[in-house]
C-alpha positions in Angstrom: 0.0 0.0 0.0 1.3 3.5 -1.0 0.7 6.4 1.8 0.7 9.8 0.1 4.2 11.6 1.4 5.2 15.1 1.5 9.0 15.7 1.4 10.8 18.1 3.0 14.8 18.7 1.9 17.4 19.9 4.7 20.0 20.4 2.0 20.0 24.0 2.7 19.8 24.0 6.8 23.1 24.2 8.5 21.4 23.9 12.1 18.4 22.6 13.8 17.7 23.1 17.3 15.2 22.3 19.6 12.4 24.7 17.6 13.4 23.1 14.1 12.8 19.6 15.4 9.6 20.5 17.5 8.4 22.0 13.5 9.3 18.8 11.8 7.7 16.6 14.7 4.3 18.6 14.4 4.8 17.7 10.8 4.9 14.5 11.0 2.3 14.0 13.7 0.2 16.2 10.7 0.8 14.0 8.2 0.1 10.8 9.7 -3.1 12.1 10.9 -4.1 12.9 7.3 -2.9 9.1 5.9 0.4 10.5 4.9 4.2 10.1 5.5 6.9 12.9 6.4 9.9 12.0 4.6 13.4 14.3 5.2 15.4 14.4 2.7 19.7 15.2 2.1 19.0 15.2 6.3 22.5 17.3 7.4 25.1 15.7 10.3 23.9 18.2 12.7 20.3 17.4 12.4 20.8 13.7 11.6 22.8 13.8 15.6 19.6 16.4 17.1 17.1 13.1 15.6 19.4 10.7 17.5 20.4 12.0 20.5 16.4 12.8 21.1 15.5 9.1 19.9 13.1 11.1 17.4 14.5 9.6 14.1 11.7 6.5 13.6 9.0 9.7 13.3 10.4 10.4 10.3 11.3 8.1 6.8 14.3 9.4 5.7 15.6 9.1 2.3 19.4 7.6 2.1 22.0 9.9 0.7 22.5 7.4 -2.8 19.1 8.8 -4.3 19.3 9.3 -8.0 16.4 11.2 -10.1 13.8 9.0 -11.2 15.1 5.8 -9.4 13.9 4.2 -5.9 15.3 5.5 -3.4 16.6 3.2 -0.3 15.0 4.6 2.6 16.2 4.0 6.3 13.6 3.9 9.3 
């Protein structure tokens, strides 16, 4: 079964902090109450440590870094 997703890219954010990762939380707890999935994308060190140091990451399906265009992409949960 396919869940609709919306995907968000950190490419661009250098640091998350508490406020980011309450943002992307409420997100997620969004999405999932609408039938959808919250998937992060090009997730940077800094925020990939903040989602394990809090034990937050399995809120989240993130996309691996060895996405191509218009191929699967392997996902970690």
């Amino acid at each position: 079964m396919s869940y609709p997703r919306t995907v968000v890219d950190l490419a661009g954010v250098p640091f998350c902090d508490c406020t980011g990762l309450s943002a992307l939380l409420a997100a997620s707890r969004r999405a999932r109450e609408r039938g959808a999935v919250l998937w992060l994308r090009s997730v940077p060190y800094a925020a990939a440590r903040l989602l394990r140091l809090t034990h937050t990451r399995n809120a989240f399906t993130i996309e691996s870094r060895h996405c191509n265009p218009g191929k699967a992409c392997q996902l970690t949960r």
